[in-house]
SERO-4910 file (N, C-alpha, C, O; in steps of 0.05 Angstrom, whole numbers):
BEGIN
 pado doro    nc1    nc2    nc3   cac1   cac2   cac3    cc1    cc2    cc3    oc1    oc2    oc3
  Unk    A   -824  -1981   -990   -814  -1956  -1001   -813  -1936   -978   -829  -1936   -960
  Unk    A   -788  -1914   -980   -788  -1900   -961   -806  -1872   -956   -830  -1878   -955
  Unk    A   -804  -1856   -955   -810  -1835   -948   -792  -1811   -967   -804  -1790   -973
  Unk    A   -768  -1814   -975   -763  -1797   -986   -763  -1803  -1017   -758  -1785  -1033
  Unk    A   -768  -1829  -1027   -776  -1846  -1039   -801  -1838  -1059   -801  -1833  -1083
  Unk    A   -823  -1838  -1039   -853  -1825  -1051   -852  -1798  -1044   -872  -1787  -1054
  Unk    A   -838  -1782  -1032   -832  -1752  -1039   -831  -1745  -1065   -849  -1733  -1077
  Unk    A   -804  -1754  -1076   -788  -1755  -1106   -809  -1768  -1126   -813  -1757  -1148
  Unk    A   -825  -1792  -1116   -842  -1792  -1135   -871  -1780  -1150   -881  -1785  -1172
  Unk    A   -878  -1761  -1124   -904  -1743  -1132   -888  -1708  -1129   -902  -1691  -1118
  Unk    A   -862  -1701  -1138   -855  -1681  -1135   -861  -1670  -1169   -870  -1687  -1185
  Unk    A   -857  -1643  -1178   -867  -1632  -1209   -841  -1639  -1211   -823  -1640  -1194
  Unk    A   -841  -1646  -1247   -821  -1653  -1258   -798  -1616  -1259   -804  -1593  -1254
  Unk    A   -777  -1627  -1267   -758  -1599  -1266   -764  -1587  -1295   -772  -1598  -1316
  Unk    A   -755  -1559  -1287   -755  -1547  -1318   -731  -1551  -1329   -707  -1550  -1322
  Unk    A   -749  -1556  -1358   -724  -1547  -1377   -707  -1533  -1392   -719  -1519  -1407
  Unk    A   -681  -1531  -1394   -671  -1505  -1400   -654  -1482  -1378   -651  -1458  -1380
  Unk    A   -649  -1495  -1365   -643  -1475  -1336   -611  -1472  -1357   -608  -1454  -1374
  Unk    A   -600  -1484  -1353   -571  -1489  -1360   -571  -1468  -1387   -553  -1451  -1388
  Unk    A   -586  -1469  -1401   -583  -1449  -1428   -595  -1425  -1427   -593  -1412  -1447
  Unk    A   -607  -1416  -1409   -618  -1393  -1399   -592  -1384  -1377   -591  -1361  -1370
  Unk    A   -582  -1394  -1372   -553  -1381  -1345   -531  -1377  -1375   -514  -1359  -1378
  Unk    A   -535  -1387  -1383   -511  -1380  -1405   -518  -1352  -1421   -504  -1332  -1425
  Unk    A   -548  -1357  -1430   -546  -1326  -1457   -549  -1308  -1427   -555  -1285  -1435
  Unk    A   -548  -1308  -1399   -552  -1283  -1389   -529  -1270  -1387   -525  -1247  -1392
  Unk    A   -505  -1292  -1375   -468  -1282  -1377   -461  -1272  -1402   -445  -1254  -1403
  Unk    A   -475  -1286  -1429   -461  -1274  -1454   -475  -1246  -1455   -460  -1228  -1463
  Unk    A   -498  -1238  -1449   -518  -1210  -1448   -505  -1195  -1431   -502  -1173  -1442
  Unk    A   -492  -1195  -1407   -479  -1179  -1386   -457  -1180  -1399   -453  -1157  -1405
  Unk    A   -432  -1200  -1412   -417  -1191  -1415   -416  -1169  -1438   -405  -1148  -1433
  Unk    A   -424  -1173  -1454   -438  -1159  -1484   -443  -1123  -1468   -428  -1104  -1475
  Unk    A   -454  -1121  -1456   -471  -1099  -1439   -441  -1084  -1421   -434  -1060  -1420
  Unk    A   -432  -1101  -1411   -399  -1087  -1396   -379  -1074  -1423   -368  -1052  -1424
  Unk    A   -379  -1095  -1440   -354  -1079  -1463   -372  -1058  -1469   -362  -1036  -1468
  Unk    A   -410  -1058  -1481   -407  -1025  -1489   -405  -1002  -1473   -401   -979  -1481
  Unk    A   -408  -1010  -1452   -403   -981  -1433   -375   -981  -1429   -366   -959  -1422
  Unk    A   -359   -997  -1432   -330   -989  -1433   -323   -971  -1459   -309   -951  -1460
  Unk    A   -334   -980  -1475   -324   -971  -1506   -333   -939  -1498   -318   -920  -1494
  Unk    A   -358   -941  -1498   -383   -908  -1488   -355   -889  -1477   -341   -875  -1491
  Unk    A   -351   -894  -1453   -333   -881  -1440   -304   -871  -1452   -292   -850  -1446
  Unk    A   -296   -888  -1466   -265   -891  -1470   -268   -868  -1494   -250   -853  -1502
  Unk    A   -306   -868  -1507   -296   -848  -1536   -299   -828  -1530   -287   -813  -1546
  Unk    A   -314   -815  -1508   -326   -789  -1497   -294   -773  -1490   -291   -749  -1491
  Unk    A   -276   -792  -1483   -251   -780  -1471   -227   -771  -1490   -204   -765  -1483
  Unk    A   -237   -771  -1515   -217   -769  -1541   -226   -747  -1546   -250   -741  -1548
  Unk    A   -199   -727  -1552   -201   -705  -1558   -209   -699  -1590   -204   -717  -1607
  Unk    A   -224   -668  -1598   -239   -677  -1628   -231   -646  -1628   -240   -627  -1615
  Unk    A   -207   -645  -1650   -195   -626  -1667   -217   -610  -1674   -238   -621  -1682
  Unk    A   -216   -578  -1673   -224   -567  -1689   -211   -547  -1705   -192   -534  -1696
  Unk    A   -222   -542  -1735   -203   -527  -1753   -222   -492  -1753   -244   -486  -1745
  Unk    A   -211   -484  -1760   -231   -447  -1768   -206   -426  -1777   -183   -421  -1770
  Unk    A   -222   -419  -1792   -197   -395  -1804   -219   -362  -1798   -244   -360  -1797
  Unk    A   -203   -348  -1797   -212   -321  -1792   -195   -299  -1811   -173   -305  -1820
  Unk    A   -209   -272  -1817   -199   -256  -1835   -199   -227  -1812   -219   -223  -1798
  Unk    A   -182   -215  -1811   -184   -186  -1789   -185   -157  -1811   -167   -151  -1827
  Unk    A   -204   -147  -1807   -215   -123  -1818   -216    -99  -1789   -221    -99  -1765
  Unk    A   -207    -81  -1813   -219    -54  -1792   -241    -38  -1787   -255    -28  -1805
  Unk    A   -244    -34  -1761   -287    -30  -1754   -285     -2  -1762   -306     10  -1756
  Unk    A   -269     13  -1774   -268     47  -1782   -255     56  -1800   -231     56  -1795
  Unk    A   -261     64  -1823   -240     70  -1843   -216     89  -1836   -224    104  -1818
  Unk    A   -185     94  -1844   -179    113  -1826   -152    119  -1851   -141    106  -1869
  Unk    A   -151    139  -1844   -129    149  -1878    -93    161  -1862    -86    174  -1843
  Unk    A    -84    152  -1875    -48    159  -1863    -43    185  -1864    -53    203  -1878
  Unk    A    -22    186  -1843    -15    215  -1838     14    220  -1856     34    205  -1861
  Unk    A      8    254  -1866     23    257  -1890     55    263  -1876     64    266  -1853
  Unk    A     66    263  -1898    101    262  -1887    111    294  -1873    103    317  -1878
  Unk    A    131    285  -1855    138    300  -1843    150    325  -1851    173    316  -1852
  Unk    A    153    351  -1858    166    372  -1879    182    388  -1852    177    385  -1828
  Unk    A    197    402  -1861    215    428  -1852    196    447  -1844    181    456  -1862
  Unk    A    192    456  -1818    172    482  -1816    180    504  -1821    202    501  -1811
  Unk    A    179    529  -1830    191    562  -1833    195    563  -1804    186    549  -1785
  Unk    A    211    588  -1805    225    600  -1777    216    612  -1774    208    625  -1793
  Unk    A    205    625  -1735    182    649  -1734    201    674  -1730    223    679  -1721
  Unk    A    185    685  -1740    198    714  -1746    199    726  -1721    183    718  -1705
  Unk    A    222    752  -1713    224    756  -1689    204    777  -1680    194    794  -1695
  Unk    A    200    776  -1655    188    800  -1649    201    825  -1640    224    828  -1633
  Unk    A    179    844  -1640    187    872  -1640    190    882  -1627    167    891  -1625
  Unk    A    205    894  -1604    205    908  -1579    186    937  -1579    185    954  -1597
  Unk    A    178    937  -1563    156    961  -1564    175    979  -1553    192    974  -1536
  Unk    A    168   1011  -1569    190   1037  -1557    182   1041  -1520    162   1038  -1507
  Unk    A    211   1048  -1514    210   1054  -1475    195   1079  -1481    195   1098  -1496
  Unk    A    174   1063  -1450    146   1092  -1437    175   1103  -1422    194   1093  -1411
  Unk    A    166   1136  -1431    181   1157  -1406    171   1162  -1379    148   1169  -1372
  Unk    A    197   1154  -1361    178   1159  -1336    175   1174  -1327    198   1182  -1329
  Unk    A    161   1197  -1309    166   1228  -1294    175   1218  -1270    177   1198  -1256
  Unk    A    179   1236  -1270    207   1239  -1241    183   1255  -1219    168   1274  -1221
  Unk    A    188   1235  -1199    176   1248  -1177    180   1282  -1163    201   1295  -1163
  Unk    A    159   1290  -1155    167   1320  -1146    174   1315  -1123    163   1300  -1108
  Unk    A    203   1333  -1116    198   1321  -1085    197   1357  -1065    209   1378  -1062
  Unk    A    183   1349  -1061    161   1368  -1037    175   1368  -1011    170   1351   -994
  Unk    A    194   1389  -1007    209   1394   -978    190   1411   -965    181   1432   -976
  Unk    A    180   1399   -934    164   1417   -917    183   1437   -900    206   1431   -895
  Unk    A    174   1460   -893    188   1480   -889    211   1467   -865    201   1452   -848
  Unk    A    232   1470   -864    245   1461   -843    242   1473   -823    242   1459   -802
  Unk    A    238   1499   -820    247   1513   -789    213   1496   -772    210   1495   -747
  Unk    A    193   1486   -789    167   1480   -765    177   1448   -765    178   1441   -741
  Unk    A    184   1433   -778    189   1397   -774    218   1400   -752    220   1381   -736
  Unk    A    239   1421   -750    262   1418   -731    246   1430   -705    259   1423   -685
  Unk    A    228   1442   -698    214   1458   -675    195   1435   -674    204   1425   -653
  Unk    A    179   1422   -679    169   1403   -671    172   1377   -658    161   1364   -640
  Unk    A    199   1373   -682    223   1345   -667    234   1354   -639    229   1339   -620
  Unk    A    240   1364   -638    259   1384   -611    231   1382   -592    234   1361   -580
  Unk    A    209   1391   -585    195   1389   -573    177   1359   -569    167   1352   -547
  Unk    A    176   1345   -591    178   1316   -586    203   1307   -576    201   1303   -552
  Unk    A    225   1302   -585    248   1292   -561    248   1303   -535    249   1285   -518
  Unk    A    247   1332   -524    243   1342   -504    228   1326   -483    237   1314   -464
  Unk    A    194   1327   -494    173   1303   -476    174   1272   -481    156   1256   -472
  Unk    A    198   1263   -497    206   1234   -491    223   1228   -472    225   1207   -459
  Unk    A    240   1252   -472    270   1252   -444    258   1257   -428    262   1240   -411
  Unk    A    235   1278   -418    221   1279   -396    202   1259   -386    196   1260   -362
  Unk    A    193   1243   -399    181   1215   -389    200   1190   -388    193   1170   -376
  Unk    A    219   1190   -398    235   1172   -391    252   1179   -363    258   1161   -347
  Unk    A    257   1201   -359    273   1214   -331    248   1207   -313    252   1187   -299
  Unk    A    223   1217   -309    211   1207   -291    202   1176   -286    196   1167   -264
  Unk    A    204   1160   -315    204   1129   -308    226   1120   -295    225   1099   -284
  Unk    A    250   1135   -294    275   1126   -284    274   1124   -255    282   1107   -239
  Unk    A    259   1155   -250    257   1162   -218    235   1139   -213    241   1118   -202
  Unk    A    216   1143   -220    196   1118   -204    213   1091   -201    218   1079   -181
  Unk    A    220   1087   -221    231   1057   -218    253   1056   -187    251   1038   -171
  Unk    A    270   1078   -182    285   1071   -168    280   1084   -140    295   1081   -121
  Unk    A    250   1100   -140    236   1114   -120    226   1079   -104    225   1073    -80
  Unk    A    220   1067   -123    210   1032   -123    225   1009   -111    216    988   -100
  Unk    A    254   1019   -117    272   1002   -120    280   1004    -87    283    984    -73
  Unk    A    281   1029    -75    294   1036    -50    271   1035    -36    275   1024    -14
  Unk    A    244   1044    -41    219   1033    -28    225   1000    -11    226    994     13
  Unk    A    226    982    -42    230    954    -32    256    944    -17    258    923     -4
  Unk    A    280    966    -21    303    955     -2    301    959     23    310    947     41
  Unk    A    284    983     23    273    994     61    254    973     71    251    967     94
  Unk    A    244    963     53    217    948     68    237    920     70    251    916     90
  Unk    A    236    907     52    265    885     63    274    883     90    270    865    106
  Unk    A    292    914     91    305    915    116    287    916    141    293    902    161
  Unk    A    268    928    141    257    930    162    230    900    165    214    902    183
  Unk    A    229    883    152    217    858    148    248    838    162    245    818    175
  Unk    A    275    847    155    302    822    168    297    845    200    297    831    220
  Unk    A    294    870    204    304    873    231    281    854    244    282    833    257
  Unk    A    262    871    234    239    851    251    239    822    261    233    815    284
  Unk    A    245    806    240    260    776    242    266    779    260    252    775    280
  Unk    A    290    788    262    317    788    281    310    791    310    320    779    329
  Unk    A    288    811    310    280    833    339    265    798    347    275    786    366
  Unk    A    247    787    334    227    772    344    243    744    351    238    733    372
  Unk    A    259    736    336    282    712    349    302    716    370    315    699    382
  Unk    A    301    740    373    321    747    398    292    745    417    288    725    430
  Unk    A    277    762    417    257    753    438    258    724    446    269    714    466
  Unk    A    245    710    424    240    688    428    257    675    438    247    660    455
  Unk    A    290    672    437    312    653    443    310    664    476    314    649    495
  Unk    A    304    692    478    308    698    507    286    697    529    289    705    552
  Unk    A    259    684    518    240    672    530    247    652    539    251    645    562
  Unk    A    249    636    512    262    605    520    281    608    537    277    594    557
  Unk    A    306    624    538    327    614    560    322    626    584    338    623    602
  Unk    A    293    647    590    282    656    616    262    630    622    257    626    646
  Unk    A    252    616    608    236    587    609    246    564    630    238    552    650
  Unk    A    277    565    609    305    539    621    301    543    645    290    526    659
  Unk    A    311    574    657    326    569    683    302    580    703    307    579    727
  Unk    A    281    589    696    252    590    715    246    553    719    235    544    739
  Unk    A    256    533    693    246    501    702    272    492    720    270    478    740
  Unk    A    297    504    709    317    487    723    312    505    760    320    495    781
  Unk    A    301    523    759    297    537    790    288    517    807    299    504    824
  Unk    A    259    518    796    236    504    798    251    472    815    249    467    839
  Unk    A    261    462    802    273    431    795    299    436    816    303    417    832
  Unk    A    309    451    816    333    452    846    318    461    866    328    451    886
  Unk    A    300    474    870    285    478    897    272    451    910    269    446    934
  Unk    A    262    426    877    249    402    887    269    383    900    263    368    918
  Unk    A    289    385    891    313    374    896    325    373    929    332    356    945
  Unk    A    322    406    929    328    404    956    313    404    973    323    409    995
  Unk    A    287    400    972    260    387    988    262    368    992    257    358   1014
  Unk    A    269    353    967    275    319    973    294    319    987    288    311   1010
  Unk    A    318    323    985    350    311    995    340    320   1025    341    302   1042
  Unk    A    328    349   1033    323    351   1059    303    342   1075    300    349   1098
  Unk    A    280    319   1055    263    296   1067    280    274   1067    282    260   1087
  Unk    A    289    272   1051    308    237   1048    328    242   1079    331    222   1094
  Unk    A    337    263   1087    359    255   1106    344    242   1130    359    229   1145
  Unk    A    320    244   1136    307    226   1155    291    197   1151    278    184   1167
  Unk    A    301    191   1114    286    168   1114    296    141   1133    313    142   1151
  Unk    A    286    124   1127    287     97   1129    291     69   1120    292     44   1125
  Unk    A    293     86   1106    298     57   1076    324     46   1072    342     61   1081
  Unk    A    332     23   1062    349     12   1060    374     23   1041    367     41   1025
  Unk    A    400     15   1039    424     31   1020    406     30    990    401     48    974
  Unk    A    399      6    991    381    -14    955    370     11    958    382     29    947
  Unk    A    349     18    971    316     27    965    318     47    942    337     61    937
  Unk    A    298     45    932    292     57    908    264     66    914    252     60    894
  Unk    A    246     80    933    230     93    938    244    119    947    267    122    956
  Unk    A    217    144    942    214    166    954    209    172    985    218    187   1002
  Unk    A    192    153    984    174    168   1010    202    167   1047    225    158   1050
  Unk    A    189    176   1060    204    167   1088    217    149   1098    240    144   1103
  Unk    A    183    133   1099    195    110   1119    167     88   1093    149     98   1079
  Unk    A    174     65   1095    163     50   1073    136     40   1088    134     36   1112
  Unk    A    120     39   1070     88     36   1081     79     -2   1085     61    -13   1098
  Unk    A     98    -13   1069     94    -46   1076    117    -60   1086    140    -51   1086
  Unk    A    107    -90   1095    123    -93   1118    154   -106   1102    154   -113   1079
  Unk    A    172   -108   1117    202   -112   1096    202   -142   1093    190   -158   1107
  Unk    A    217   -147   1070    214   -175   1057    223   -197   1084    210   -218   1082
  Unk    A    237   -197   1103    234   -215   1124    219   -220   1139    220   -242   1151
  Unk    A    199   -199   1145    173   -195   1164    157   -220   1156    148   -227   1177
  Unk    A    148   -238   1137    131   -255   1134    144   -273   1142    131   -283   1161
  Unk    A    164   -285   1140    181   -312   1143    181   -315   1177    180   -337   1189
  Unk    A    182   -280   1192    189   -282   1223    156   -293   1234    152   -308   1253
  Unk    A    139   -285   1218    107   -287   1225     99   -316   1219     78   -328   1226
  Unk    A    121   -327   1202    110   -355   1190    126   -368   1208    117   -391   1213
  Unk    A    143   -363   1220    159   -377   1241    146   -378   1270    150   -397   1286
  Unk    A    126   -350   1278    116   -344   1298     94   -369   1305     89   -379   1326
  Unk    A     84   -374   1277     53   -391   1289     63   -418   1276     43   -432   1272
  Unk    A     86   -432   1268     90   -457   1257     95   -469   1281     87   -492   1280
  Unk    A    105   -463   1302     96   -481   1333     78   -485   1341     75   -505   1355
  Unk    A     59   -470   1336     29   -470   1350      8   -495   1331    -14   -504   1336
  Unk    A     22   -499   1313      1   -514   1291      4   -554   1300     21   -572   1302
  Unk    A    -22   -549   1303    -17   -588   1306    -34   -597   1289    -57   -591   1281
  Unk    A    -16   -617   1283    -25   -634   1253    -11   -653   1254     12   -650   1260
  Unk    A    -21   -675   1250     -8   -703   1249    -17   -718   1229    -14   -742   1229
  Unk    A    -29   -706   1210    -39   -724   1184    -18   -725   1162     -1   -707   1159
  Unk    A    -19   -744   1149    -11   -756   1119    -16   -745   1100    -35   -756   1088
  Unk    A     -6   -725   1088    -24   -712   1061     -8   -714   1034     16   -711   1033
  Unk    A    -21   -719   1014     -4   -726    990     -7   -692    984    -28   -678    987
  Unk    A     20   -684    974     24   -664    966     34   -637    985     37   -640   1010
  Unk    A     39   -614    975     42   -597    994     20   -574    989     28   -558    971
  Unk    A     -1   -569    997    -18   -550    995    -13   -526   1012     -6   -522   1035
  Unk    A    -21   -510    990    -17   -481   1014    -44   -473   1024    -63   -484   1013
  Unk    A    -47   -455   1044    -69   -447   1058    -63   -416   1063    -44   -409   1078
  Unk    A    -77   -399   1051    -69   -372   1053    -90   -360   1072   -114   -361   1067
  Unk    A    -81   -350   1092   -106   -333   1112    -92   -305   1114    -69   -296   1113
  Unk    A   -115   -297   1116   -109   -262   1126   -115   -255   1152   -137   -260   1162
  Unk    A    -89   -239   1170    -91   -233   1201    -88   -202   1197    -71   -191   1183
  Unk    A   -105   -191   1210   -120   -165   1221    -96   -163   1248    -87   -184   1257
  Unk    A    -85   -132   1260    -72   -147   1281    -76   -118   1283    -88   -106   1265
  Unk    A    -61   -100   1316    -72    -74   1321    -51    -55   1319    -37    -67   1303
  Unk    A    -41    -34   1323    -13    -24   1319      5    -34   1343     27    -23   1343
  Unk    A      1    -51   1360     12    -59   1384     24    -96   1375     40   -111   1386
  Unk    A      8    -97   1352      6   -132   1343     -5   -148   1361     10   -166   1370
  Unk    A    -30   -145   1372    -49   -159   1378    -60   -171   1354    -57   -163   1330
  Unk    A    -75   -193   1362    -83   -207   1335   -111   -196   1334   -121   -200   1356
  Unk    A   -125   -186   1320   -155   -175   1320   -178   -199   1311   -197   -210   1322
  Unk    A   -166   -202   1288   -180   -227   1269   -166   -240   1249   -148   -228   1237
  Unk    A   -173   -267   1243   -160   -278   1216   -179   -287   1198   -200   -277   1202
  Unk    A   -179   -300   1184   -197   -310   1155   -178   -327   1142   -153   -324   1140
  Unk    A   -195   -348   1131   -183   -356   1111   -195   -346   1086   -219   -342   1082
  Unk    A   -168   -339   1063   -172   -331   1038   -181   -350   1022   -203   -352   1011
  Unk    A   -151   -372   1020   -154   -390    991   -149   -424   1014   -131   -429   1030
  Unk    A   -169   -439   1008   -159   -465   1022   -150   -481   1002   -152   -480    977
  Unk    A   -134   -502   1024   -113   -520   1014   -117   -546   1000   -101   -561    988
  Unk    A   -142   -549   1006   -164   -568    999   -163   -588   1016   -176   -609   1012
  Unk    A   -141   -583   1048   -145   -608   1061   -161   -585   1084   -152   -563   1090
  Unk    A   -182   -594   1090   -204   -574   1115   -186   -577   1147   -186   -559   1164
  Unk    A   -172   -604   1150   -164   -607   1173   -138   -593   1178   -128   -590   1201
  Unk    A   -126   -581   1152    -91   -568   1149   -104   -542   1155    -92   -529   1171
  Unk    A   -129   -531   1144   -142   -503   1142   -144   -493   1172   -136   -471   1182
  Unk    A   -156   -515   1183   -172   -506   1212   -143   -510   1240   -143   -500   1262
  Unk    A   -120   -530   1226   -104   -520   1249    -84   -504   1237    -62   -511   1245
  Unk    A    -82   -478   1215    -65   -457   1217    -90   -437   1231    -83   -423   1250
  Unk    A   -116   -436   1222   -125   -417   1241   -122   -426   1270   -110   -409   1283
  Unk    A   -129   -447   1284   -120   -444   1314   -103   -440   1316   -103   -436   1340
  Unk    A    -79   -437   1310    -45   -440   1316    -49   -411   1317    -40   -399   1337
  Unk    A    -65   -392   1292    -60   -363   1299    -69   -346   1315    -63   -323   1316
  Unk    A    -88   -360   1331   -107   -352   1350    -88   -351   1371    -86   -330   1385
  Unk    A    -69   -378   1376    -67   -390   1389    -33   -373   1399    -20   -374   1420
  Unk    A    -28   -359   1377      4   -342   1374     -9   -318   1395      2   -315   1416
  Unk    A    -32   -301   1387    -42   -278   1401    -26   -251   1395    -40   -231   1393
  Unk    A     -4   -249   1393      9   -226   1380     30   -233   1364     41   -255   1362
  Unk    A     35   -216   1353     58   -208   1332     81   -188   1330     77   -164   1329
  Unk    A    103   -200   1329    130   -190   1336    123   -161   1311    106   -160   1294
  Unk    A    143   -140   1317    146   -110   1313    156   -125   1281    159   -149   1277
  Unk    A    160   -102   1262    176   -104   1244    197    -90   1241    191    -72   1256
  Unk    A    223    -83   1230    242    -68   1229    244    -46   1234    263    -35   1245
  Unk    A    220    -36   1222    216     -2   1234    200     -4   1258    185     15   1257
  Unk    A    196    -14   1277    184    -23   1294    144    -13   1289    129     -3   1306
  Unk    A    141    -19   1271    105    -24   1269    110    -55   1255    126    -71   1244
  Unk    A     82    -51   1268     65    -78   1257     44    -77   1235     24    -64   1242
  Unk    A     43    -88   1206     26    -81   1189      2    -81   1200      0    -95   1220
  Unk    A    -25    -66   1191    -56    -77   1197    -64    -91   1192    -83    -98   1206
  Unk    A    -53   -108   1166    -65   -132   1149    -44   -147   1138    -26   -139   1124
  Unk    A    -49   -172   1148    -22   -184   1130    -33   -218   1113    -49   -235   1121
  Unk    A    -19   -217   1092    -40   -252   1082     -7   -268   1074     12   -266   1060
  Unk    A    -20   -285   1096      8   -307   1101     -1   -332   1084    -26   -336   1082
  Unk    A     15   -348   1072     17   -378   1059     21   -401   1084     41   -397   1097
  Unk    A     14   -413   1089     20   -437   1109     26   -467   1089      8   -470   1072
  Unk    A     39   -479   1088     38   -506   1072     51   -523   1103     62   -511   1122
  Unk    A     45   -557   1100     46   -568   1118     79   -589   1117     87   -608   1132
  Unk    A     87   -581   1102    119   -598   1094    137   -581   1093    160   -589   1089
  Unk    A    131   -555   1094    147   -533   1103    165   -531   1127    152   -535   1148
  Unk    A    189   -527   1131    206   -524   1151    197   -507   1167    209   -500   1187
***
């Protein structure tokens, strides 16, 4: 025997009745669904009602009587006319109200005649003052225009006397047709003077090196009014030391310096040297 065998055989027997107990519970629920349908369906039906009513009045109240013809009102009476009195009329003596008037118009024409005079005592007041406010004008712009044109020609004097100081300095200048200076004779040396100076000491220079580039070497020569050479310096080097040191011997080596056009020789002159230069 197996195992599921002697399970089944020591298991409790089943109950009885399952099957008829599932049935009255569907017929109990269904039973239980129709009356709550019915419940519902009667609550929603409308329920007539009947009532009768009687209308009374909350005040007793009695009709109004018929309309009649009224009598005609009788006319009224004009009351008899009040008499009126007649005013008194009260004339004041004439000969004092015409002597009074007359001496009132009198001192109205006499204050109006002297408002007339003031006004035009006023009027010719202000046309005098006017006039003598435009002479005045007048007097002080004629001054003035004749300051000013004693001003003009005291500057234009002034200015032709400078004129002919100059024209009678200029006839001994020095300067070229171009020049565009004042003075005499020109205080620096003329634009060819460096090129004759750069020509003067470019013989004297020995150099036989290779240099990449063209460097300049700027020295400054001191020289006397005769163009002796006094002293030189170098300013700015060329960055080659050996190009530096033979433009100073070469200038040592020149000893003077040719005149310039006006025949001086500057005091100070700062020459460029480069070594690929013509």
């Amino acid at each position: 025997m197996d195992a599921a065998a002697s399970r089944f055989e020591f298991a409790p027997p089943p109950s009885p009745g399952i099957l008829r107990a599932l049935g009255l519970a569907l017929v109990a629920h269904a039973f239980l669904m129709a009356a709550l349908t019915w419940g519902v369906s009667w609550r929603h039906q409308a329920t007539p009602l009947l009532a009768e009513a009687e209308l009374w009045s909350a005040v007793p109240e009695q009709a109004s009587p018929k309309l009649e013809a009224l009598p005609a009102p009788a006319e009224p009476i004009a009351p008899p006319p009040v008499p009126v009195p007649e005013p008194e009329l009260k004339t004041p003596p004439p000969d004092i109200i015409t002597e009074q008037d007359k001496l009132r118009l009198l001192q109205e024409k006499r204050a109006k005649d002297e408002q007339v005079k003031d006004d035009l005592k006023k009027a010719e007041q202000k046309k005098q003052e006017a006039k003598q406010t435009a002479l005045k004008q007048a007097d002080a712009a004629k001054r003035a225009a004749a300051q000013k044109a004693l001003d003009e020609e005291n500057r234009l004097a002034v200015q032709r006397q400078e004129n002919i100081k100059r024209m009678a300095g200029l006839a001994g200048a020095t300067g070229a047709p171009a020049a565009t200076g004042t003075a005499l004779q020109s205080t620096g040396p003329s634009p060819s003077y460096a090129g004759r100076i750069r020509a003067r000491i470019k013989p004297n220079i020995v150099f036989g090196d290779d240099i990449a580039g063209n460097p300049t070497a700027t020295v400054e020569v001191k020289t006397s009014p005769d163009g002796t050479i006094i002293s030189s310096k170098l300013l700015k080097s060329s960055g080659v030391p050996a190009w530096d040191e033979a433009v100073l011997k070469a200038i040592v080596k020149t000893e003077v310096f040719p005149r310039d056009t006006d025949g001086r020789v500057p005091p100070t002159l700062e020459i460029g040297f480069r070594p690929k230069d013509q």
